[in-house]
N, C-alpha and C positions, 0 to 999 in steps of 0.2 A: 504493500500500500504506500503512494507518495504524500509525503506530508504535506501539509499546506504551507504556505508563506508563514503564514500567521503561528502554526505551531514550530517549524522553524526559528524564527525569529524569538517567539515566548521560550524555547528550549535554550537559546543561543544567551539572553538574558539572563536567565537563571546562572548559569556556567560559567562566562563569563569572569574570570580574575581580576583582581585588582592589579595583581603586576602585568596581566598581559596590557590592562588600558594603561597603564605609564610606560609602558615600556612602546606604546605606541609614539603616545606624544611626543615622544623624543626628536620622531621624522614628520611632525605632525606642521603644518604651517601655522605660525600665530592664528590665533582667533578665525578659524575657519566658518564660512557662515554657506550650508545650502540649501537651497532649493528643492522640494521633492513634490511633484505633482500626480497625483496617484488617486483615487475614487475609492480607491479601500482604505478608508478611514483607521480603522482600528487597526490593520498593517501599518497604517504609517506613523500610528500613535508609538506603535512598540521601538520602529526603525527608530524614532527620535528618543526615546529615552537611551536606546544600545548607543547610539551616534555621541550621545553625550559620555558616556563612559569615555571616548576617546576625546574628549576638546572639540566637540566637532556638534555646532551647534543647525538643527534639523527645521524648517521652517516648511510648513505642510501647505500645499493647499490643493482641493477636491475638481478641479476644473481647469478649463484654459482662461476663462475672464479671471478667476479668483487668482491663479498664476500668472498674469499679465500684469496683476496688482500689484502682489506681493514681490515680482521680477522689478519691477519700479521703483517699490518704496523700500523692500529690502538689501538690495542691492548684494545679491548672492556671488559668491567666489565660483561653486558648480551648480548647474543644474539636472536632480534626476529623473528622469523624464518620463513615465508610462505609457505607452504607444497607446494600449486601449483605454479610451477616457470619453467622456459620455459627449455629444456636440463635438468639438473639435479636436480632431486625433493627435497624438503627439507627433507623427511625421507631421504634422500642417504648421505646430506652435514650432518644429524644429526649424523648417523651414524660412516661417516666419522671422525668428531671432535670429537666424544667419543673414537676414538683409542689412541688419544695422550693427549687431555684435559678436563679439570672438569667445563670449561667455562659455567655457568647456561645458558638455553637455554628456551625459552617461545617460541613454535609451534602457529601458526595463519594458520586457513583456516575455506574457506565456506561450508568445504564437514562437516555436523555435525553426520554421524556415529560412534555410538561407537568403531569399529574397526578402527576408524582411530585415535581417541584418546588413545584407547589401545597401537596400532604401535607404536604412536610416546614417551608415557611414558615408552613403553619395550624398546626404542630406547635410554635410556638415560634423555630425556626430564625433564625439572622441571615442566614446567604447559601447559596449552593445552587452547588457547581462540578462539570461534568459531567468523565469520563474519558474519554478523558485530556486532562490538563491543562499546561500549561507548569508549572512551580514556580515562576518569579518570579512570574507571575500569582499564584498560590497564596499565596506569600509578601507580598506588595504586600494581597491584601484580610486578610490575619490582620493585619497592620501595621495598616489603615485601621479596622479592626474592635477594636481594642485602644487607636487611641488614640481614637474615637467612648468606649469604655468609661473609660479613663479620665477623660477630660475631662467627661462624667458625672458622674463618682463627686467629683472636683473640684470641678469649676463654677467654679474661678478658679483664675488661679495662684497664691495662697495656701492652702496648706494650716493649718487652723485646730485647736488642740485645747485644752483646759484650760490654760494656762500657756504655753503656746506655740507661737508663729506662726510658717510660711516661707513667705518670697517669693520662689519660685525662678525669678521676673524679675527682680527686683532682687539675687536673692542678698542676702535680707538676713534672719535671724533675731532674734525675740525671744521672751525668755524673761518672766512676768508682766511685760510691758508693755513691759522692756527691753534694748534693740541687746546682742545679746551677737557677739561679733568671735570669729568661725571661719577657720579656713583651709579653702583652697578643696577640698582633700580632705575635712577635717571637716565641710563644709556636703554636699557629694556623698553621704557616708556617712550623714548624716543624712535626708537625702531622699530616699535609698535606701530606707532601714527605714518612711519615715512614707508613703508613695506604697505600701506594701507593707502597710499597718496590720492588727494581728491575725494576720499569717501569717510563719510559724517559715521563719526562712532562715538557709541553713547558712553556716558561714565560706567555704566553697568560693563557693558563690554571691555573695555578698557581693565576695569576692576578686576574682572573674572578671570581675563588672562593674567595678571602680575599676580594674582594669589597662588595660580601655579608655577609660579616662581618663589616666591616669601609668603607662606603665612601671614608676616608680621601685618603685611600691606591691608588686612583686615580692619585696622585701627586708623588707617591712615587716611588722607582728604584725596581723590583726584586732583580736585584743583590745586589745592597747595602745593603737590606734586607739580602739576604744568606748572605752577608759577615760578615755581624754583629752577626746571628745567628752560623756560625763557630767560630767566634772570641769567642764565651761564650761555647759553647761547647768543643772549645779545638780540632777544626776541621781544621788546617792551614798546616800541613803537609801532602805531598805529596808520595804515593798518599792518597789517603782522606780515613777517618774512614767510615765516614758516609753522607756524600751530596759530590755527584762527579755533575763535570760539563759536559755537554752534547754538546760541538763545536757546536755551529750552530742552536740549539734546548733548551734547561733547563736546566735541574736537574735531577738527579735521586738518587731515598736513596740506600746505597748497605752498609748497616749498617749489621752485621750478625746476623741471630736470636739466640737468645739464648734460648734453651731447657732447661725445667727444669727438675732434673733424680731425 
């Protein structure tokens, strides 16, 4: 007898270690945020609690409108896609999003014909997982597929902008030209926002990740953190170089990249 998703998934939670999700994060990218659009609700209740074991925060939604929303306003690093979905299919939403963005995309469905894994890779797609699926498997290629994208969008461990450079090998920052000395929180938080560039992150987020790094940061203020972190970089005039504040909501880095010619 094949198990369902649904008891998969419930089996896989239960199981499930504590060292095996730390030992995840280790290759996990900061504050991963995705997308999963899927009409089985209660599967996709389970996927985001498993998802979260690993730092990898699971944003649901039942349809192509309610995913078109939540693609907008949450502003997802991947998204997982269910071919079969009630009104508009996921080849059509994949379709769709390949006119305007490079958003990685992982397709899920139980049709396992080749032709449909064909479609949906000539569609753009990054990977293709039939149902049912283990979730660590699940979870292991959005991992590999997140950091293929980052390291992309990188191309070195230096991240480069107008006035300021990190080397988060060396953990070393400088600001127009010069070593400026961070604490090792202050360099995390910074490389938080600049690895996230352009995209609005709230104090919760922000939070959630430095806790998996120091406990202590539990007691601590975000803001007083960024204030101190502008105060060394030289970030006090208005408007800002590089961490603007978000009214109502975070942070967001709008540092500008700098090209090397």
């Amino acid at each position: 007898m094949v198990s369902s998703p649904y008891q998969i998934v419930s089996s896989c939670i239960r199981g499930i270690s504590g060292r095996d999700a730390v030992a995840s994060r280790r290759y996990d990218v900061c504050m991963a945020k995705v997308l999963l659009i899927d009409d089985d609700q209660k599967h996709s209740q389970l996927l985001q609690a498993y998802f979260k074991r690993f730092g990898i925060q699971l944003v649901c939604a039942a349809d192509a409108s309610e995913g078109f929303r939540k693609l907008s306003r949450e502003e997802p690093d991947l998204l997982l896609l269910d071919v079969m979905l009630p009104g508009k299919d996921g080849f059509e939403i994949c379709r769709e999003i390949r006119k305007t963005s490079n958003l990685p995309i992982i397709m899920l469905t139980a049709r396992g014909e080749v032709i449909d894994r064909v479609s949906g890779l000539e569609l753009g797609a990054d990977d293709y997982v039939g149902k049912p699926f283990e979730p660590r498997e699940l979870v292991a290629r959005v991992q590999a597929i997140l950091r293929r994208a980052e390291q992309s969008a990188g191309g070195s461990s230096v991240l480069k902008f107008d006035g300021l450079e990190i080397d988060s090998e060396a953990r070393v920052t400088k600001v127009d030209g010069k070593v400026v000395e961070l604490t090792s929180m202050e360099f995390e938080l910074l490389l938080i926002l600049a690895r996230r560039h352009g995209r609005k992150l709230s104090r919760d987020e922000i939070l959630s990740e430095l806790r998996g790094i120091d406990a202590a940061i539990l007691t601590r203020s975000v803001d007083i953190m960024v204030s101190r972190l502008r105060n060394k970089i030289g970030d006090t005039a208005k408007p800002p170089r590089f961490i603007q504040t978000i009214w109502g909501r975070g942070y967001s880095f709008v540092g500008v990249p700098k090209t090397d010619v």
